[in-house]
N, C-alpha and C positions, 0 to 999 in steps of 0.2 A: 192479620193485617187488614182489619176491616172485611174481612169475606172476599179480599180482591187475592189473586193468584202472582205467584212471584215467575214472572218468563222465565224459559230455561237457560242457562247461561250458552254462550256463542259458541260455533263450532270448533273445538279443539282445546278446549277448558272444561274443566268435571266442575260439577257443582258444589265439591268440596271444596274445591281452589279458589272456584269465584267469592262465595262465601267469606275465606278464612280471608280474601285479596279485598275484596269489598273497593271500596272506590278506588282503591288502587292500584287496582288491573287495569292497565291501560290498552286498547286494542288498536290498529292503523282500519282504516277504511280504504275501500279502494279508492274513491274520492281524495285519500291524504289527510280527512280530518280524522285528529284523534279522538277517540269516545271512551269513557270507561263501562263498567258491567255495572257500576253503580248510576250511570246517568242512564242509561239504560232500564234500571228496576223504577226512577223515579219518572221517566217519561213512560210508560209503561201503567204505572200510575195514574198518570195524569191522563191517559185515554181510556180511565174506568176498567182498568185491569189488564187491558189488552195488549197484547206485543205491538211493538213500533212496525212500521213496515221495516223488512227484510232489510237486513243490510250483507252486501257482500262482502267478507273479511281475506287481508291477507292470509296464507298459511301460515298455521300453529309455528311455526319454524323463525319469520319475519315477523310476528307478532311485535315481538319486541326489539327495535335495531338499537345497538351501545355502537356509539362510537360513530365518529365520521367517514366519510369516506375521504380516499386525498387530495380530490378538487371541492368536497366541501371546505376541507382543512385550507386549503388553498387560494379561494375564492376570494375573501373578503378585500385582496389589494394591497396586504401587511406582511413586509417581507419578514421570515421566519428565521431562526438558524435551527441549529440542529439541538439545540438543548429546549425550545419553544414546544416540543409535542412530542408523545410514546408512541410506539407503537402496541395497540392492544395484543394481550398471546390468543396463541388458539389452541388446539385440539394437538395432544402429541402420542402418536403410534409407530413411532420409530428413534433410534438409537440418535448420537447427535454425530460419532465417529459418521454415518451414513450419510449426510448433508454432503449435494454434491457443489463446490464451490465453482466449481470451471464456468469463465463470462466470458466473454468476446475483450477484446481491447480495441482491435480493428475490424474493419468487415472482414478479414482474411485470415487474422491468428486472437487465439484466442489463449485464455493465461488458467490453470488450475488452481491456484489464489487468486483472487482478483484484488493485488494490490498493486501498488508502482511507487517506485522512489523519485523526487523529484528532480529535476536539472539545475540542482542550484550548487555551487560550488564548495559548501561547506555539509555536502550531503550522496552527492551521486558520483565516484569517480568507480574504475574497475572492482576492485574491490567490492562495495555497496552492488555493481552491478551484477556479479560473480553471486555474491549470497542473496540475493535475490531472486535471482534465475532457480540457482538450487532448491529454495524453497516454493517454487510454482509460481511469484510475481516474475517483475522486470525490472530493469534498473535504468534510465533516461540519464546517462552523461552529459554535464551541462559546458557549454560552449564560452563559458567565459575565461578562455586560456586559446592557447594558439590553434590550427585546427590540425598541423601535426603532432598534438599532444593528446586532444582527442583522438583522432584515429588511432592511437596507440593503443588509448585506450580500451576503443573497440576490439582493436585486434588483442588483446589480452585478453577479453572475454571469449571472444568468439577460438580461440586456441587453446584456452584452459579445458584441462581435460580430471575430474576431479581423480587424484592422489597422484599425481606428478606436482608438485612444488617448484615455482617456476626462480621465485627468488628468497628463497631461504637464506634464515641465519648463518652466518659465514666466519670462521674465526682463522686467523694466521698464526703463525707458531709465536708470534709474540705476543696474545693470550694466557692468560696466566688459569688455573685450576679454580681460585676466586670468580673472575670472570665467567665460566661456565655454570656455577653455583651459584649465582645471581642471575643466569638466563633460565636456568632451572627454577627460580623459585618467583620470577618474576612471570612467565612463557607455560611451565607446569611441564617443556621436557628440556633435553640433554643431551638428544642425536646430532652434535655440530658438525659438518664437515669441515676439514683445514685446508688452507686455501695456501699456494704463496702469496698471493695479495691479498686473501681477507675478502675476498669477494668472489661473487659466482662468476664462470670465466677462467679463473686464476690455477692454474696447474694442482691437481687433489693428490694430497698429502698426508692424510688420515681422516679418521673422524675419533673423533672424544664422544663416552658414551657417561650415562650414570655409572654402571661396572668399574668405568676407571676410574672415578673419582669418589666412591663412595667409601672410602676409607680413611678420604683425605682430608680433613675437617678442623684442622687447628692454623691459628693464624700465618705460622712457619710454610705450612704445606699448600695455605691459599695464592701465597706465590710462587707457587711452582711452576714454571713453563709448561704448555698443554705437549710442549711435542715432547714430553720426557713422561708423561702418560697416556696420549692416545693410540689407539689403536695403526701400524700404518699403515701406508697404500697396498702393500704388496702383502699384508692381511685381509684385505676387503675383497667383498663379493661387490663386483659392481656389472651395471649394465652399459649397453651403448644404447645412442640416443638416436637410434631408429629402433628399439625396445618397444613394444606395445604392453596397455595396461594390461591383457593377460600373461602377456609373459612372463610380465613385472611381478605379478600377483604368485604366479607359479613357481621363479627365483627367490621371491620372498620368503615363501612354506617351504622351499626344500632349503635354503641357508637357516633356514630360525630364526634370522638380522631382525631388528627393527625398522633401521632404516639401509635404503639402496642407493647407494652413488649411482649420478647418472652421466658418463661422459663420453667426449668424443673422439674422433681418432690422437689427438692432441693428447691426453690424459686430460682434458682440462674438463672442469667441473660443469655442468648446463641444465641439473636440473637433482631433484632429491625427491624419490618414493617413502612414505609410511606405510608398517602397516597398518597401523590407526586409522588412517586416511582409505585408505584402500577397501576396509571395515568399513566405513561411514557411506563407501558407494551405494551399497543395499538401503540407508535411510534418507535418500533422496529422492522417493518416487514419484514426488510430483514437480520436479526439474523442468524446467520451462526448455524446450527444446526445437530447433529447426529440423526441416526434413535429413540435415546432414548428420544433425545426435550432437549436434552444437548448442551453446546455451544462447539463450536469446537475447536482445540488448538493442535497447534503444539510446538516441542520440539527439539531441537539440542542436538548431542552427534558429539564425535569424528568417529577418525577409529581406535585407540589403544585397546590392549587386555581387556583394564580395564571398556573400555565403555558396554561391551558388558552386564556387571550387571546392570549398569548404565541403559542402554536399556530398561532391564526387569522391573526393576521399573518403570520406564517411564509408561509401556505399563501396571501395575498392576493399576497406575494411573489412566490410562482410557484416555492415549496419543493417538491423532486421527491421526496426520504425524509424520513421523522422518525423521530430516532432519539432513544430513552427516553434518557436518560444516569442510569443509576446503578451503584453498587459494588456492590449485591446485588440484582439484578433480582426477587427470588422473594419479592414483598412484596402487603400490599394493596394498597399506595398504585399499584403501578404496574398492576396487574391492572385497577383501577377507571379508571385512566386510558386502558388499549387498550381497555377496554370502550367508555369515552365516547370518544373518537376513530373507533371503528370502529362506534357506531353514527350519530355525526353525520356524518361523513368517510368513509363504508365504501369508497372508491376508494382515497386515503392508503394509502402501501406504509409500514407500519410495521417497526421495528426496534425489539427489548425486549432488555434483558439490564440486568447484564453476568451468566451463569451459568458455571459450569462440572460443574452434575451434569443426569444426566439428573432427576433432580426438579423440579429448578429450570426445565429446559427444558417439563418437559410441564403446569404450570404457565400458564410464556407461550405455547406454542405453544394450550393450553385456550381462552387468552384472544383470542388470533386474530392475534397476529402476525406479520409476514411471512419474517423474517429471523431470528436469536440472535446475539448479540454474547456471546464465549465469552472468557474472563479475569478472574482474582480475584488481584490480587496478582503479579504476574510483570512489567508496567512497569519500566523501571530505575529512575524516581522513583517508585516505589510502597512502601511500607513494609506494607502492609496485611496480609501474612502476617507478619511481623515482629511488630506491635503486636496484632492481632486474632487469631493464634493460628488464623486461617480462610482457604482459596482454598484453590488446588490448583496442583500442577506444570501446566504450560502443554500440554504436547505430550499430554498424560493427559486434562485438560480438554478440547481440541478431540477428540481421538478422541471420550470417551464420549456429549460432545453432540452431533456427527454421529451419533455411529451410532444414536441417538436418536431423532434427529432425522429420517433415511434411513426406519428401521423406522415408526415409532408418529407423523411430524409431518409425511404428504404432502409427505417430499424438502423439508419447509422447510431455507433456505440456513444455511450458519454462518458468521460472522465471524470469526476469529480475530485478539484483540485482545490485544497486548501478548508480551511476551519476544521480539522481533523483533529482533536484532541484526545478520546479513547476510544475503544472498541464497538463503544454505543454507537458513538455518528458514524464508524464504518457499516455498518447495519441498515443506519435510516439513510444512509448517502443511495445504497443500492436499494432499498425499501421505492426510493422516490424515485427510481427510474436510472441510476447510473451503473455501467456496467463493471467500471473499476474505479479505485480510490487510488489518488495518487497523496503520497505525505513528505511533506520535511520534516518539521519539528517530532516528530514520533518516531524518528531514524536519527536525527541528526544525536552530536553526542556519543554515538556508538563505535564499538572500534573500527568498521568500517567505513566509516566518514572520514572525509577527507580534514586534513589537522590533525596537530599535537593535544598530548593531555598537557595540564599546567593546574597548577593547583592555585586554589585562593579562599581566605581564610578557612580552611578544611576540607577546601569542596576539590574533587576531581574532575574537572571542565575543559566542554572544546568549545573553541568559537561557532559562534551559527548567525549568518547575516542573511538579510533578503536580498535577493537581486538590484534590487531600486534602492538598495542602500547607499552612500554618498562610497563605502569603502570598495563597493564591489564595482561600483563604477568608474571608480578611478582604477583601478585594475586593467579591466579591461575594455573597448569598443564596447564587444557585444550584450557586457548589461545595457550600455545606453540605449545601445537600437533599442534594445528590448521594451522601454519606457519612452522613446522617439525623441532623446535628449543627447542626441551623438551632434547636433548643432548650435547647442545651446553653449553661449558665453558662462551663464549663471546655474549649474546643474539644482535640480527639483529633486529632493530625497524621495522618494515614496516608497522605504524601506527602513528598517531599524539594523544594527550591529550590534550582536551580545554573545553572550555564554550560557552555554549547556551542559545541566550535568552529566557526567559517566552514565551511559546506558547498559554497559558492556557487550556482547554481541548480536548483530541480528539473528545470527544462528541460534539465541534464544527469546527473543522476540517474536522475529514471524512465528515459530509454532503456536506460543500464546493468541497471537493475532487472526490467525488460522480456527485455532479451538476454538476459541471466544465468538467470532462468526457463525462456525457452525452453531455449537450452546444458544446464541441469541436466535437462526433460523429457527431451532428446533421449537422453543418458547413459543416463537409466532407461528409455527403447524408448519412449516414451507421447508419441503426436503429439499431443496435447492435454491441458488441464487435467481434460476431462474423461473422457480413456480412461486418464489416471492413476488416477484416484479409482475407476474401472472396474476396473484392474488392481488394485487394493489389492483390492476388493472381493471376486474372485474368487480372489484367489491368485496371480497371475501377477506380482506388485511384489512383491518380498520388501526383506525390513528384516533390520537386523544390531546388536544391544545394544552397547556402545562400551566399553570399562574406562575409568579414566582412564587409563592410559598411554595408551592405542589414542588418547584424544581428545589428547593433547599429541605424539600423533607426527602426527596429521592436522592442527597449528596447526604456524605455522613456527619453527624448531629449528634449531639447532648454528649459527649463524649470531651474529658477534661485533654486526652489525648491519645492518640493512634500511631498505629506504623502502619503506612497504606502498599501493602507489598500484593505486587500483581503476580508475578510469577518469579 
């Protein structure tokens, strides 16, 4: 090289590496400018041989930084949603079973999923909220029905004790052995109790098992009356109905029964044990539970004067959250309502929203709420940014209300509500700062949802509307408050009315949803939900902006056709 000497390469590079990297080893300065080892060897050069003066370099470590951070990603003013950016993976030395999911929901209870079902009436009733609770979320019961039908609600959750059956299938002696073989192949069992009414209540008469009918199989024998083959009363083991689950459990192994009548001094029927059920206690370990060994369950009311009875009942119910339900949380109406709940109830783990600026959050969090419910418009039955011209991209939304929330609202929780459409955006939802995921559309459909199945052209479908729908409004009052259109002559839809396929149950759902969570922590290095949010926090999770190509080469492609089966 002309007799001139080539500098040593910079500290934390071998000079094989610089070599084979030649200009494109790029290195930071503590200054911020980038330099390579090749501009380097040519100003080096240009001072007759000499090294440049000193430069001081980040560590070998920071050399090279991939990927953004989530206020660079954040920054530019362009609301995101959740399909717009990845999260980069990192470094994995541990299992994915080990990923600890447990987040806050309130400053006071926290969830061992962090998921939630929504309050929308075609999505959260008992039921929805029962299999929710069991698998470590909650279930938020929606308010557009009377408020003694809610608190029924409640209290169905809050009483269910899992393998007591509270209203099982029920058959009267005019039940035919057909009938049974249809609930058998339709249900997958065959432990019916007999009722004289045919309903739970009604004086027990026997039970019909598989045993009695499995020989009975030709069209003559399908109408056979059940009481000329069930088992009867004064054959059965049964219990009375101050029984407890161990007892239950212990009469269960010593009869051999399948199933246990449960009744009262009446003979009359009030409840029905599995063993099946009684088995499936031990696969519930992460059961979302109260200090009383009760499941847990939230309830939606409005902010109008009327809710406030509404409330009380709620809470005689033995209602664990309440959560505001409106489209723009950042009102008087609802201000005045956490005020008066929080000074008659100052125990109540409240929930206010729905927000998606930090204004709107410092606001409720002013007002003394526990939680923020963060989404304006981003629902797949939501029209609200369509018609109103108002909300925010979803994935933009939850960042700016966490980080909010984190700074200026004592680490109050965030919810992220709505644009939820698979396991990915539940990941980046809590990636960007929210502590649970609340969903409709990814529940609704399932047999826990509120609705019939009904078929149409092949398809097995239940209804799923949004709140702001014209259908759910005419229903009831409290979608209106909810939209602030309970005065209006001319009702403003800012929802959609449609159908949804068969999910079938969330008892096989959530665990997907649960797996998949953990699986995706594991990818990005973060043993828990909350050394993710940790990692965003300091820089250590990076994130990566998407084009659209990038996003249709990460959806599946080149393929004439698929079956896209999740679990």
């Amino acid at each position: 090289m002309n007799g001139r000497s080539v500098p040593p390469p910079p500290p934390g590079v071998s000079a094989a590496a610089a070599q084979s990297c030649g200009d494109q080893l790029t290195l930071l300065t503590s200054a911020g400018v980038v330099r390579s080892w090749g501009d380097q060897q040519q100003q080096s050069m240009a001072n007759g041989g000499h090294s440049p003066p000193p430069v001081q370099l980040s560590p070998p470590a920071d050399a090279y930084r991939d990927g953004l951070t989530v206020h660079e990603m954040m920054q530019e003013g362009i609301g995101l949603t959740y399909n717009d950016f990845l999260v980069l993976p990192g470094y994995i030395d541990f299992t994915a079973d080990q990923v600890d999911l447990k987040s806050p929901l309130t400053r006071k209870i926290s969830l061992n999923s962090p998921l939630v079902s929504s309050p929308m009436d075609t999505v959260t009733e008992s039921d929805m909220a029962i299999a929710m609770a069991l698998m470590g979320g909650v279930g938020i019961i929606h308010h557009n029905c009377t408020a003694e039908f809610q608190a029924n609600e409640v209290r169905k959750v809050k009483k269910f004790e899992q393998g007591f059956i509270t209203d099982p299938i029920v058959f009267s002696c005019a039940h035919t052995v057909g009938d049974v073989i249809e609930t058998r192949n339709r249900h997958g069992f065959a432990g019916i109790p007999v009722t004289d009414t045919g309903r739970i209540g009604g004086k027990l008469l026997g039970i019909v098992t598989s045993r009695d009918i499995d020989f009975l199989r030709g069209p003559h024998e399908a109408r056979t009356p059940i009481s000329e083959v069930m088992t009867p009363r004064d054959q059965l083991v049964v219990g009375q109905c101050d029984i407890n689950l161990k007892d239950a459990n212990a009469l269960l192994q010593k009869s051999k029964k399948g199933k246990l009548p449960i009744i009262n001094d009446n003979d009359e029927l009030v409840a029905l044990i599995a063993r099946t059920d009684l088995k499936k206690n031990r696969e519930y370990p992460l059961a979302s539970k109260d200090h009383q060994k009760q499941l847990l369950c939230g309830a939606a009311i409005g902010s109008r004067e009327d809710d406030k009875a509404r409330l009380e009942m709620l809470l005689n119910a033995g209602c664990d959250v309440i959560v505001i339900d409106s489209s723009q949380g950042n009102s008087v109406f609802q201000v005045e309502m956490v005020r008066h709940i929080k000074r008659k109830y100052p125990d109540v783990q409240l929930v206010g929203g729905n927000v998606v600026t930090g204004a709107q959050a410092k606001t409720l969090i002013n007002a003394g709420v526990d939680a923020l419910r963060v989404g304006m418009g981003s629902g797949s039955i939501c029209i609200t940014q369509e018609v109103m011209a108002c909300g925010r991209a979803q994935a933009t939304a939850v960042y700016k209300v966490a980080q909010y929330a984190d700074r200026f609202g004592n680490n109050c929780p965030v919810i992220a509500d709505g644009g939820i459409k698979n396991t990915g955006h539940i990941i980046k939802a809590l990636a960007l700062g929210a502590s649970t995921v609340m969903m409709g559309s990814m529940l609704a459909g399932s047999t826990e949802a509120p609705g019939e199945y009904f078929f149409s052209e092949g398809h097995r479908l239940k209804k799923y509307r949004g709140m702001g729908s014209l259908d759910a409004m005419d229903q009831s009052k409290s979608a209106q408050n909810r939209y602030f259109s309970d005065g209006d002559r001319v009702k403003v839809a800012q929802g959609v009315a449609g159908n949804i396929k068969d999910k079938g149950s969330v008892q096989r759902i959530m665990p997907y949803l649960i797996n998949s969570i953990q699986h995706g922590c594991q990818d990005i290095g973060a043993h828990s939900v909350t050394a993710l949010k940790e990692g965003v926090r300091n820089g250590t999770v990076m994130f990566e902006k998407r084009s659209p190509a990038s996003q249709r080469e990460g959806d599946v492609h080149g393929l004439h056709s698929y079956e896209k089966r999740l679990f």
